[in-house]
PDB file of N, CA, C and O in Angstrom, chain B, residues numbered from 101:
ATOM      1  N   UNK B 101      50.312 -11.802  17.521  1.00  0.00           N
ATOM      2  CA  UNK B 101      49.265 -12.519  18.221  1.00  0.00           C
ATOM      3  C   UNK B 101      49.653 -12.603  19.691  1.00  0.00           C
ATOM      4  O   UNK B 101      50.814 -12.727  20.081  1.00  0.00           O
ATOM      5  N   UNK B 102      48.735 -12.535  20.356  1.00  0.00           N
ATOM      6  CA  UNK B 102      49.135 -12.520  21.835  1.00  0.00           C
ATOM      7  C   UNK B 102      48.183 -13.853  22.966  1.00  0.00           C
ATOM      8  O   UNK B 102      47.005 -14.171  23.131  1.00  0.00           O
ATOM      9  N   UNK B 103      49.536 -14.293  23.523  1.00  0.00           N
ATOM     10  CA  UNK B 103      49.055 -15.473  24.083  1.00  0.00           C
ATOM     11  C   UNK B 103      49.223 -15.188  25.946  1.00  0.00           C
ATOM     12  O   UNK B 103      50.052 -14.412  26.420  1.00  0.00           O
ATOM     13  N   UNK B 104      48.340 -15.924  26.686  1.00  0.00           N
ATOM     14  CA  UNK B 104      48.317 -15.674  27.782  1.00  0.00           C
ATOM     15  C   UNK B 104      49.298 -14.629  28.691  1.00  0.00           C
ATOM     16  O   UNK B 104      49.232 -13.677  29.468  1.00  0.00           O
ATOM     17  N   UNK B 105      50.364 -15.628  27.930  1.00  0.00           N
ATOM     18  CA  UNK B 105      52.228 -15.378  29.076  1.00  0.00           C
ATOM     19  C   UNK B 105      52.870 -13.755  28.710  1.00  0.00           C
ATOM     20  O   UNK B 105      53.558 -13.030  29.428  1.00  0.00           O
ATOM     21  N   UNK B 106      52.138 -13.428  26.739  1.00  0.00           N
ATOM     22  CA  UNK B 106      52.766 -12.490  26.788  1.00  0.00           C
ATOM     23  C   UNK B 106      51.743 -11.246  26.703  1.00  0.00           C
ATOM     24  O   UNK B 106      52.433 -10.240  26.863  1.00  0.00           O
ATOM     25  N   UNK B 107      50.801 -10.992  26.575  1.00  0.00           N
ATOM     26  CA  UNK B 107      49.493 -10.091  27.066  1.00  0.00           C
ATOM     27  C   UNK B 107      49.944  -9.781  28.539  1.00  0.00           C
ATOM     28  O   UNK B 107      50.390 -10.508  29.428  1.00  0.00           O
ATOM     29  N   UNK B 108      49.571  -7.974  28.452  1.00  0.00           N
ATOM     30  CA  UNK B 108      49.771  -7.508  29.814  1.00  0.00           C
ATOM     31  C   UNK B 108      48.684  -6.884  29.915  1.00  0.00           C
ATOM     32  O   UNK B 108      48.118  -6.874  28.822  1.00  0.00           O
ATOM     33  N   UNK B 109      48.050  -6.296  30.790  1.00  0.00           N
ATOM     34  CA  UNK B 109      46.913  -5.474  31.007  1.00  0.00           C
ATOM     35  C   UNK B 109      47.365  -4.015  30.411  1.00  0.00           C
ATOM     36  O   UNK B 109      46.435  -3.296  30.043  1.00  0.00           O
ATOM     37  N   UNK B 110      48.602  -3.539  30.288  1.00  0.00           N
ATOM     38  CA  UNK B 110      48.778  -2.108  29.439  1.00  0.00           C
ATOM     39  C   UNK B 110      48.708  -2.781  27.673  1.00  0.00           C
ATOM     40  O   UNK B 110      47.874  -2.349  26.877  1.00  0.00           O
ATOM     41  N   UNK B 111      49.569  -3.701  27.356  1.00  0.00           N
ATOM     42  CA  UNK B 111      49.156  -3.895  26.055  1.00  0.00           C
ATOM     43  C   UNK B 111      47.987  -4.280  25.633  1.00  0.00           C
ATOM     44  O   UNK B 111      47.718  -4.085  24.447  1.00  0.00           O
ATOM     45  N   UNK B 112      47.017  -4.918  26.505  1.00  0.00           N
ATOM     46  CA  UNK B 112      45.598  -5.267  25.898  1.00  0.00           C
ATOM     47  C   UNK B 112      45.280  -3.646  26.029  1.00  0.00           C
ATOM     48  O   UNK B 112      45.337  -3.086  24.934  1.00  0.00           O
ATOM     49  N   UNK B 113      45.002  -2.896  26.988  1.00  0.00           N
ATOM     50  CA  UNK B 113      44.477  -2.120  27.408  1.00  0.00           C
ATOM     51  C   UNK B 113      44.686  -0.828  26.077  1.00  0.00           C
ATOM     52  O   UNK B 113      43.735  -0.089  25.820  1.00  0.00           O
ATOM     53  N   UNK B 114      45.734  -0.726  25.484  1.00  0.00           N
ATOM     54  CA  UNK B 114      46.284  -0.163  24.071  1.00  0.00           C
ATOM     55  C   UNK B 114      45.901  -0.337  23.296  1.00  0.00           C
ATOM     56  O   UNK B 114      45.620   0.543  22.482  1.00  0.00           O
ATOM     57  N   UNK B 115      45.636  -1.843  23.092  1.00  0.00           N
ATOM     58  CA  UNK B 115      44.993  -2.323  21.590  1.00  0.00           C
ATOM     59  C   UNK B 115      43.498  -1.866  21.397  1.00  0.00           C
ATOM     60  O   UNK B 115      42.941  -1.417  20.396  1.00  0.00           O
ATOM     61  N   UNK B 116      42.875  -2.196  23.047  1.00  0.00           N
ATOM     62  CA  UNK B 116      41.739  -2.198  23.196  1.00  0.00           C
ATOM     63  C   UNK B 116      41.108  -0.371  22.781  1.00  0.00           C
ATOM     64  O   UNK B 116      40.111  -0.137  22.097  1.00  0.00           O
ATOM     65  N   UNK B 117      41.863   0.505  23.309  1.00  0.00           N
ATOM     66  CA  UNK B 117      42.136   2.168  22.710  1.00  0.00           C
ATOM     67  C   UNK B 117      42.228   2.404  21.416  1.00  0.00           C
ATOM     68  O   UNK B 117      41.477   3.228  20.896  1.00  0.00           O
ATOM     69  N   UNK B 118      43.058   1.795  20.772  1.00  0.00           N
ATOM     70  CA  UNK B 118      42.877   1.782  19.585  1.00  0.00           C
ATOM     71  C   UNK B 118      42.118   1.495  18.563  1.00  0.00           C
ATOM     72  O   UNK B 118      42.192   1.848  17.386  1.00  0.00           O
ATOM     73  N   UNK B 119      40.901   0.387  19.478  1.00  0.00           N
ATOM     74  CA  UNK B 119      39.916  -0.204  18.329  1.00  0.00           C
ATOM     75  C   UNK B 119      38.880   0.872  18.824  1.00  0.00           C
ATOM     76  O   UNK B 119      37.813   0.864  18.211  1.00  0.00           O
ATOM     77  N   UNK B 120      39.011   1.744  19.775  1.00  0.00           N
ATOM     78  CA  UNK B 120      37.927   2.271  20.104  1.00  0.00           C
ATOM     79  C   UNK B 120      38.053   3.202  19.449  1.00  0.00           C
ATOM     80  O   UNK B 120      37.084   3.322  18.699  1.00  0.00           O
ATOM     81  N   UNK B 121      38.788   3.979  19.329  1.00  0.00           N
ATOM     82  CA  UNK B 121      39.658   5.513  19.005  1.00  0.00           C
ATOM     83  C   UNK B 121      39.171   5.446  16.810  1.00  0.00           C
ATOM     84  O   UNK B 121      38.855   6.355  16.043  1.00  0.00           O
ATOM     85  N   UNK B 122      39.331   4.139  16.615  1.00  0.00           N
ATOM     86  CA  UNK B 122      38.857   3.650  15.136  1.00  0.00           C
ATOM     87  C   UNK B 122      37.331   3.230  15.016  1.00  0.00           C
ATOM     88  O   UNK B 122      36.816   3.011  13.920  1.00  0.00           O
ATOM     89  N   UNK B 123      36.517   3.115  16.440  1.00  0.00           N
ATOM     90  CA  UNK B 123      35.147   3.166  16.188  1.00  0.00           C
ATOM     91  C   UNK B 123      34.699   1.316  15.840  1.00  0.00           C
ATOM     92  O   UNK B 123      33.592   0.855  15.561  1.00  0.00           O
ATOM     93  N   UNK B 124      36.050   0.584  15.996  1.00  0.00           N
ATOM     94  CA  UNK B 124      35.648  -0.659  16.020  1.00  0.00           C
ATOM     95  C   UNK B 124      34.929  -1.294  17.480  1.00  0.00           C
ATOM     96  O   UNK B 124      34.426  -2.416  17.538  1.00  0.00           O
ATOM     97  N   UNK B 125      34.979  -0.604  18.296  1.00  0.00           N
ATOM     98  CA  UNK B 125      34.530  -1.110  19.034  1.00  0.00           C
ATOM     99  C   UNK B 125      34.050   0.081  20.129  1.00  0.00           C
ATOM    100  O   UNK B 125      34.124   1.301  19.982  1.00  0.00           O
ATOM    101  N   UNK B 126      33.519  -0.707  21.310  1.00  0.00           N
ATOM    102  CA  UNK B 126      32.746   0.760  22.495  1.00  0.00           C
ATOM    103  C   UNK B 126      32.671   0.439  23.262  1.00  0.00           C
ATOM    104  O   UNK B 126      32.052  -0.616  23.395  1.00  0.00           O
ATOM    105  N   UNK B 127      33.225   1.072  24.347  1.00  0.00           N
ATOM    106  CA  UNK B 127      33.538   1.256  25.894  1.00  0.00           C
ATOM    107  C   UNK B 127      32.542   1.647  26.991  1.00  0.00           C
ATOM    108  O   UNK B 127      31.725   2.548  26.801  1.00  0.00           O
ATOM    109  N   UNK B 128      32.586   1.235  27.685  1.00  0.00           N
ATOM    110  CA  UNK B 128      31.494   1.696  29.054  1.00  0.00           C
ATOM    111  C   UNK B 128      31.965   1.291  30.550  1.00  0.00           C
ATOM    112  O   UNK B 128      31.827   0.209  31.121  1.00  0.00           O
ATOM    113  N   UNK B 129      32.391   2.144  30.877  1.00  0.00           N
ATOM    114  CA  UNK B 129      32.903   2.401  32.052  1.00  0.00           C
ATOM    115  C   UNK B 129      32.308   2.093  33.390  1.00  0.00           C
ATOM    116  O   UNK B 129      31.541   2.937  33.855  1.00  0.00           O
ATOM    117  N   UNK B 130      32.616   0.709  34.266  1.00  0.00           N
ATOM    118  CA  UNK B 130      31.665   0.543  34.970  1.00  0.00           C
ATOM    119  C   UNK B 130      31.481   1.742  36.021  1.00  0.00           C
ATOM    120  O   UNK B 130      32.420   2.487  36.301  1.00  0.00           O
ATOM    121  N   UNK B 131      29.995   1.895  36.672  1.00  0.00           N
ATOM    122  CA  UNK B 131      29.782   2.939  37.745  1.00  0.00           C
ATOM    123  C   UNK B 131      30.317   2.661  39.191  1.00  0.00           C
ATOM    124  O   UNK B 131      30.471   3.458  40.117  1.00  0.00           O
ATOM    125  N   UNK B 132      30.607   1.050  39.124  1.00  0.00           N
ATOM    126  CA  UNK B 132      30.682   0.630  40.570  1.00  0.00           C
ATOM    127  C   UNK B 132      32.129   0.283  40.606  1.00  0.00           C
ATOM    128  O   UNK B 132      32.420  -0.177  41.710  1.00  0.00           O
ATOM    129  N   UNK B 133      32.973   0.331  39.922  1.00  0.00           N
ATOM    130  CA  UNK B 133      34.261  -0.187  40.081  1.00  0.00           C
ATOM    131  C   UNK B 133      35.123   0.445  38.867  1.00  0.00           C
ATOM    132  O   UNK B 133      35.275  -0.223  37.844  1.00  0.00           O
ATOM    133  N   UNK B 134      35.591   1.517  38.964  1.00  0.00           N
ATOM    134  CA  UNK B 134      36.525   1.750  37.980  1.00  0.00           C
ATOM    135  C   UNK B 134      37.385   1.183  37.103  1.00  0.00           C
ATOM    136  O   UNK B 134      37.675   1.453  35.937  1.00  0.00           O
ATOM    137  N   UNK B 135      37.827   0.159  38.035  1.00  0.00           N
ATOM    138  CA  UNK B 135      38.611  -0.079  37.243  1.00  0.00           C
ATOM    139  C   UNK B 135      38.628  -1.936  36.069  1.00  0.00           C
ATOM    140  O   UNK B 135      39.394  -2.744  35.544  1.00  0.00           O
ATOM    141  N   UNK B 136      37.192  -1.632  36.287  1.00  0.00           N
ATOM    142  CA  UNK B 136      36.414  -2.306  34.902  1.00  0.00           C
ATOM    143  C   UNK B 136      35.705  -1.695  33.807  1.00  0.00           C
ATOM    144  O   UNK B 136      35.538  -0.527  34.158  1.00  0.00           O
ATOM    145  N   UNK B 137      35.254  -1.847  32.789  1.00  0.00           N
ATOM    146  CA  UNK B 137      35.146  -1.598  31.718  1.00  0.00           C
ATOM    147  C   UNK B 137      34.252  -2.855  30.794  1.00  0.00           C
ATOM    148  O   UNK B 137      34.633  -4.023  30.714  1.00  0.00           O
ATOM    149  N   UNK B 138      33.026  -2.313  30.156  1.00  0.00           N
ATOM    150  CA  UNK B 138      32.488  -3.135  29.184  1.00  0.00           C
ATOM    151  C   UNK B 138      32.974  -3.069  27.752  1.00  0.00           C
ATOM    152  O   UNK B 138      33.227  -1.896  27.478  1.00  0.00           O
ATOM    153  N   UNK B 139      33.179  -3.812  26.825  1.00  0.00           N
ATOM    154  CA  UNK B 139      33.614  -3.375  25.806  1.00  0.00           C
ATOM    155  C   UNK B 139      32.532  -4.118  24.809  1.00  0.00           C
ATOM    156  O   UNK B 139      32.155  -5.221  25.205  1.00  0.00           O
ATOM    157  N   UNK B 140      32.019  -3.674  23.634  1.00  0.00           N
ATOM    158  CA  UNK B 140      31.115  -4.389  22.584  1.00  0.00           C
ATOM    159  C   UNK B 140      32.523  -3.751  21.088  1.00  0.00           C
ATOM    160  O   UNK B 140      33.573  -3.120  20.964  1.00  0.00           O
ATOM    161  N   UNK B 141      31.151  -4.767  20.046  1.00  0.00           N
ATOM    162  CA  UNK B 141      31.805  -4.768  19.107  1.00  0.00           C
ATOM    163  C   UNK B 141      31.058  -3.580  18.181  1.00  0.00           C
ATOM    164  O   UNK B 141      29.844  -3.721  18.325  1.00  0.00           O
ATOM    165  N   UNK B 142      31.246  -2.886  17.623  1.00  0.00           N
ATOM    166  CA  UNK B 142      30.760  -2.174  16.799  1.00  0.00           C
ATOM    167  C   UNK B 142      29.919  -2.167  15.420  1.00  0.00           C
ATOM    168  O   UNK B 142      29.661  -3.371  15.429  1.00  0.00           O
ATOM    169  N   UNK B 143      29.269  -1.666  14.176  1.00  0.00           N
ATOM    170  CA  UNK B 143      28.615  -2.433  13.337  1.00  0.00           C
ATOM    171  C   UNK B 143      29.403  -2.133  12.389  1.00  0.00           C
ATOM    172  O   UNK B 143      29.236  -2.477  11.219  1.00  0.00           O
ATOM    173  N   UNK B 144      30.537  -1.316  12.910  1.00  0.00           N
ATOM    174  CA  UNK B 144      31.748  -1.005  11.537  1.00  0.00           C
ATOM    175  C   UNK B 144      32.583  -2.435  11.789  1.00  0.00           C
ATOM    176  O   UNK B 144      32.890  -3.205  10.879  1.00  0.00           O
ATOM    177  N   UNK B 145      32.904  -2.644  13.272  1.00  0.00           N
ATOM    178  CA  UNK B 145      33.770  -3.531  13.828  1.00  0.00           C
ATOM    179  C   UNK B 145      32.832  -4.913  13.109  1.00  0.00           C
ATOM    180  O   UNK B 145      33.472  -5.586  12.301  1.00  0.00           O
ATOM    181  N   UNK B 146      31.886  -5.187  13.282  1.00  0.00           N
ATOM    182  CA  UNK B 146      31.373  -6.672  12.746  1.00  0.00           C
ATOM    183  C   UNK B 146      31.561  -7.250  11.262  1.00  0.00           C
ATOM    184  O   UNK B 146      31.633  -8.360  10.734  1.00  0.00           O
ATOM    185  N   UNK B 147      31.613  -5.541  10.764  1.00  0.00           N
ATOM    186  CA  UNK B 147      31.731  -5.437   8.959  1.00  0.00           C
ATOM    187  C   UNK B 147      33.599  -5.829   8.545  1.00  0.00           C
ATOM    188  O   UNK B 147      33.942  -6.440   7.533  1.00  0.00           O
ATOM    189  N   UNK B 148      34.407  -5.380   9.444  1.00  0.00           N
ATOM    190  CA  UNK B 148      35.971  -5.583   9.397  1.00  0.00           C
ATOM    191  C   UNK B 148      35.762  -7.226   9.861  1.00  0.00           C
ATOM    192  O   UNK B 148      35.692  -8.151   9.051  1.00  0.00           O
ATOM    193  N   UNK B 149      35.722  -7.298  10.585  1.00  0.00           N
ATOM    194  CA  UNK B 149      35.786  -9.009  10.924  1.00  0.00           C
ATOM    195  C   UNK B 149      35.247  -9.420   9.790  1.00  0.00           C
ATOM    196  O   UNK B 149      36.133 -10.216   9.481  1.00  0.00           O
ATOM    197  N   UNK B 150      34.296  -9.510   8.728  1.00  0.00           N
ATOM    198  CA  UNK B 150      33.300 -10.292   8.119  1.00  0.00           C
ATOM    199  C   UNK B 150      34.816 -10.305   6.754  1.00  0.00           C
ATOM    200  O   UNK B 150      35.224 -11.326   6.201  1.00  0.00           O
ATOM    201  N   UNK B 151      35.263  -9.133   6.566  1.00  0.00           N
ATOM    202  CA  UNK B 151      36.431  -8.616   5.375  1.00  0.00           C
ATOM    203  C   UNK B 151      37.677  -9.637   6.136  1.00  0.00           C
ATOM    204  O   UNK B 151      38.450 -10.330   5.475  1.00  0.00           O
ATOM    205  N   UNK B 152      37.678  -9.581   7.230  1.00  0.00           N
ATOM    206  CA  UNK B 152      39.223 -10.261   7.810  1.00  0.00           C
ATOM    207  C   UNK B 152      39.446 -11.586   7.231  1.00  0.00           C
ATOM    208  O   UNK B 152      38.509 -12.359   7.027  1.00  0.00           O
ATOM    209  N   UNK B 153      40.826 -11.905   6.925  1.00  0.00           N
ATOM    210  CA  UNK B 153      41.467 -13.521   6.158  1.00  0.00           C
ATOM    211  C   UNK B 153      41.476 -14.253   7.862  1.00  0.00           C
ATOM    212  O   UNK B 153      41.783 -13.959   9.018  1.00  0.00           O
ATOM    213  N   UNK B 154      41.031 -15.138   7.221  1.00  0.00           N
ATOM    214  CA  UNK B 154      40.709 -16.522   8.788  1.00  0.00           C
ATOM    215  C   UNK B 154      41.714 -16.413   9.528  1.00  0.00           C
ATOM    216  O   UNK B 154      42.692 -16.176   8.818  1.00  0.00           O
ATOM    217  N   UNK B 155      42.049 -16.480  10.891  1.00  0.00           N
ATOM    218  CA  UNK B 155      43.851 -16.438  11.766  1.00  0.00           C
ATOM    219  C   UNK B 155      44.024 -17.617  10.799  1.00  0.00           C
ATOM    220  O   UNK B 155      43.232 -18.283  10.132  1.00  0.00           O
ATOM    221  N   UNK B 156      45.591 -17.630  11.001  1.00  0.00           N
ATOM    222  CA  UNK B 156      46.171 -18.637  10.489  1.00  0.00           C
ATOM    223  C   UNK B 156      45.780 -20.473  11.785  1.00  0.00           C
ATOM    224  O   UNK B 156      45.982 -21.647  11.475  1.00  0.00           O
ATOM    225  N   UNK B 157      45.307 -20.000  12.899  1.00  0.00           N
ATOM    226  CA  UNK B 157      45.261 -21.272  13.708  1.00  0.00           C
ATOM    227  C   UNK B 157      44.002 -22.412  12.465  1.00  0.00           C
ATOM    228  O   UNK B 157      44.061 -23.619  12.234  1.00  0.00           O
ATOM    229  N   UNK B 158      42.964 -21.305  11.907  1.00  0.00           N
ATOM    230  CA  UNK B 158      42.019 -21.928  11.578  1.00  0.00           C
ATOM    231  C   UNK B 158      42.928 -22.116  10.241  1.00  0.00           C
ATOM    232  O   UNK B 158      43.832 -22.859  10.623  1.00  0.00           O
ATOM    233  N   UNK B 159      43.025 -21.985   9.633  1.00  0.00           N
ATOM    234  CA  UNK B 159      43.544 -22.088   8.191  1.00  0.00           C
ATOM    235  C   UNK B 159      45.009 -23.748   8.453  1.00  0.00           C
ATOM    236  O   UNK B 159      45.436 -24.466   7.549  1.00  0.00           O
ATOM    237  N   UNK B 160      45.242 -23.795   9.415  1.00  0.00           N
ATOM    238  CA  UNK B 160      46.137 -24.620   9.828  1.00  0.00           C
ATOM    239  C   UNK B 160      45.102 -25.911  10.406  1.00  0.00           C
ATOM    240  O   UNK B 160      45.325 -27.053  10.003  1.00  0.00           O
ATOM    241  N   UNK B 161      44.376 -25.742  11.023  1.00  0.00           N
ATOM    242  CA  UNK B 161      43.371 -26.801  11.026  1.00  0.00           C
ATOM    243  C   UNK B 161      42.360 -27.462   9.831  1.00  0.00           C
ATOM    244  O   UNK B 161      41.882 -28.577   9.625  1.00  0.00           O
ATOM    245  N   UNK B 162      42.309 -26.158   9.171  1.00  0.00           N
ATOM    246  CA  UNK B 162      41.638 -26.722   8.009  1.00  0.00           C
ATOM    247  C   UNK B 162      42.577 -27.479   7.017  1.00  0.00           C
ATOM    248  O   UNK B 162      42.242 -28.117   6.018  1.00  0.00           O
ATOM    249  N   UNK B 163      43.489 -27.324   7.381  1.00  0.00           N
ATOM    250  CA  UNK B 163      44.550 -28.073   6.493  1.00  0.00           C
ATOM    251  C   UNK B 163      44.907 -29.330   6.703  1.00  0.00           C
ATOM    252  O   UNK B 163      45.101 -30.186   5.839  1.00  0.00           O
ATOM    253  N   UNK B 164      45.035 -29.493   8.408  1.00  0.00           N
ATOM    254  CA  UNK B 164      45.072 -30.682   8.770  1.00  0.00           C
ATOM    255  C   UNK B 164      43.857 -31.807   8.716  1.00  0.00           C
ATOM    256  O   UNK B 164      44.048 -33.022   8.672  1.00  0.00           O
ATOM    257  N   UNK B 165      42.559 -31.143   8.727  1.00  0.00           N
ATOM    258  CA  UNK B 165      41.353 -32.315   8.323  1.00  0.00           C
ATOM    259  C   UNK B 165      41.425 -32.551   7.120  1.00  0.00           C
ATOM    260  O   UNK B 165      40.822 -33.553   6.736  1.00  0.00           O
ATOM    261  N   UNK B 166      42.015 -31.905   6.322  1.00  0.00           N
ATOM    262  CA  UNK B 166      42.003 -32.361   4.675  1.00  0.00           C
ATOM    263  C   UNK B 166      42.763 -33.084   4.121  1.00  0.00           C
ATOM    264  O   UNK B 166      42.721 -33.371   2.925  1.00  0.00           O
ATOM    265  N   UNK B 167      43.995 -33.685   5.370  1.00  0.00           N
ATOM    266  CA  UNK B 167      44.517 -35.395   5.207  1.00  0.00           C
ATOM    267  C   UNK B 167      43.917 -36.146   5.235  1.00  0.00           C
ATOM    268  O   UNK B 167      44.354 -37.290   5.115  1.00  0.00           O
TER     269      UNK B 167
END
């Protein structure tokens, strides 16, 4: 999991390749500034999220309201 301090713009930028490269997600390259980028989610990518087990942050909260 990656939190502010340890996310770099090459490791997002990797992960972010990789979900594309798997069709989870899609890229669009802005015209006016290179070195931005749109990214969406895909309808394969919406179907993997829907299959994904909750992060553990939520599963840890749900635990704690159930004191």
């Amino acid at each position: 999991m990656f939190t502010p301090s340890s996310a770099t713009a090459r490791s997002v930028a990797a992960i972010i390749d990789r979900l594309v490269d798997q069709q989870y997600l899609t890229r669009e390259q802005s015209g006016e500034d290179k070195r931005r980028a749109s990214i969406a989610i895909t309808a394969r990518g919406r179907r993997a999220m829907g299959k994904a087990a909750p992060a553990p942050t939520v599963l840890l909260v749900e635990g704690l309201r159930a004191l």
